[in-house]
C-alpha positions in Angstrom: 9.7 8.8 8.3 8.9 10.1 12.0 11.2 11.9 14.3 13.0 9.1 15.5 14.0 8.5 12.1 12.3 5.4 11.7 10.3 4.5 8.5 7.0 3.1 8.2 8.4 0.3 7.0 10.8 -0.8 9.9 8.0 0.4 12.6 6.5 -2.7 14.5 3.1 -3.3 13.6 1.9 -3.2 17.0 3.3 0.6 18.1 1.6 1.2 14.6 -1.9 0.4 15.1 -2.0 1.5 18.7 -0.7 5.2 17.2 -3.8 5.3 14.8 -6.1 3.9 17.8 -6.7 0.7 16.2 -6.7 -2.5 18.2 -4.1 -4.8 17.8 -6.0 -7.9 16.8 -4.0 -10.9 15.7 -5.7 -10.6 12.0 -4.6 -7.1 11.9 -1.1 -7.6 12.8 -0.2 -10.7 10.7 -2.1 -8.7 7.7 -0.1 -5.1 8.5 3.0 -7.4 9.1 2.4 -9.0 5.7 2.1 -5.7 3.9 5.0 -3.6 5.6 7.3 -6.7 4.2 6.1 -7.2 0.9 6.2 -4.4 -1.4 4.4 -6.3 -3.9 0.8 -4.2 -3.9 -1.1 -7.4 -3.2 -4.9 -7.5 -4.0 -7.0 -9.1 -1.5 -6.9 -12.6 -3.1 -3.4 -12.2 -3.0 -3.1 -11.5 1.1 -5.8 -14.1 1.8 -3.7 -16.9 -0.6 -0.3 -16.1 1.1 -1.9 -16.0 4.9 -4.2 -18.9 4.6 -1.2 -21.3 5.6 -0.6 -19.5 8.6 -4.2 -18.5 9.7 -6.1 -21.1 8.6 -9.3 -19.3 9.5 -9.1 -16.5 7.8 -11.8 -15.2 5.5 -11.4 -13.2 2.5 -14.0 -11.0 4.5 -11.8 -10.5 7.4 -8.8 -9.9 4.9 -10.8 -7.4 3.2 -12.2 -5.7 6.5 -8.8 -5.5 8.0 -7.4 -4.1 5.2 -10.7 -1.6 5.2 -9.5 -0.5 8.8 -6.1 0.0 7.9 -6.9 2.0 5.0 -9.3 4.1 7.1 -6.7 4.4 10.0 -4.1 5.8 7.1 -1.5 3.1 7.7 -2.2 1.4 4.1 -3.4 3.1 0.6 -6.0 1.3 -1.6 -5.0 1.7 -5.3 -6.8 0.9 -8.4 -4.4 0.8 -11.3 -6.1 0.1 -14.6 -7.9 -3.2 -13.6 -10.5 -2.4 -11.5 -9.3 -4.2 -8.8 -8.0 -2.7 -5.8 -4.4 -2.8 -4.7 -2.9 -2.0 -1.5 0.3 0.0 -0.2 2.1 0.7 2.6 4.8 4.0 1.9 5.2 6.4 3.9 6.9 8.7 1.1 5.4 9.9 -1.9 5.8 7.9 -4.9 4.2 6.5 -8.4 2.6 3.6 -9.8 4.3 1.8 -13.1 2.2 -1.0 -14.1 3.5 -3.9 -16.1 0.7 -4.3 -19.3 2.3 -7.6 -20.4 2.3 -9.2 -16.1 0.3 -6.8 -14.6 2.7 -6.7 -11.4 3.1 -3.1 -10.5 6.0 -1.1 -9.4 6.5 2.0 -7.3 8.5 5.1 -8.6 9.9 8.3 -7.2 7.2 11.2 -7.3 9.2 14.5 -7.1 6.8 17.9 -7.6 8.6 20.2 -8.4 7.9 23.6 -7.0 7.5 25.6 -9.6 4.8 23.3 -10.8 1.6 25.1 -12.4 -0.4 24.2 -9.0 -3.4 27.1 -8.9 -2.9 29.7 -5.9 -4.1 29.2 -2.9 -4.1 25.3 -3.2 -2.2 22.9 -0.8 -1.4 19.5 -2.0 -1.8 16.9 0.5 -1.9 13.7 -2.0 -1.2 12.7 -5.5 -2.2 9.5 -7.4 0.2 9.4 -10.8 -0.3 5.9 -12.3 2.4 5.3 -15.4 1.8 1.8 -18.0 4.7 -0.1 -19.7 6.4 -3.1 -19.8 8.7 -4.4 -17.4 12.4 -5.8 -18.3 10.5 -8.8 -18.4 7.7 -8.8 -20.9 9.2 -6.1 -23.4 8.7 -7.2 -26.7 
């Protein structure tokens, strides 16, 4: 959340790529747009199946650049929960990953460290990547 009290989620692509110094291609937008809306930690397939319709011309390559560039500007988070295959985020609070073993969806948590947490001395946390497996409501046994 910035000053303004605006979340990452609510921000307007645009404002957002132009504050990481990233140009505001229409790839990039209709991609960070994508993301910010669905909280669904799509894989690449995923953005390139659900954007084809609208950009007909888009490549998995420029789907996977983009989301490259937005990684690298710190606007998105690539993941890697148990498949192999990368996943990607857009949170701007810390939080967990609970995949599904029965759908493989995956579903963000609340990550709360606590302070008196056995961190060394001298260390300053500036990420975490917890990752918790189950089953959803869904495909419990």
């Amino acid at each position: 959340m910035d000053e303004s009290g605006q979340t990452l989620r609510t921000a307007d692509p645009r404002t957002l790529l132009a504050a990481r110094g990233l140009r505001a291609s229409h790839q990039r937008l209709v991609i960070l747009d994508y993301l910010l809306k669905h909280d669904t930690h799509p894989t690449v397939d995923r953005v390139h199946a659900d954007l084809s319709p609208l950009i007909p011309t888009l490549s998995k390559t420029t789907v996977y650049n983009t989301l490259r560039a937005l990684v690298a500007g710190g606007l998105v988070t690539e993941i890697t929960i148990g498949s192999g295959e990368a996943r990607y985020d857009v949170r701007d609070e810390s939080h967990a990953h609970l995949r599904c073993a029965g759908c493989g969806g995956v579903f963000d948590i609340p990550l709360r460290v606590a302070p008196e947490a056995d961190i060394p001395a001298g260390f300053v946390v500036t990420d975490a990547n917890v990752t918790l497996r189950g089953f959803c409501p869904e495909c419990r046994c």
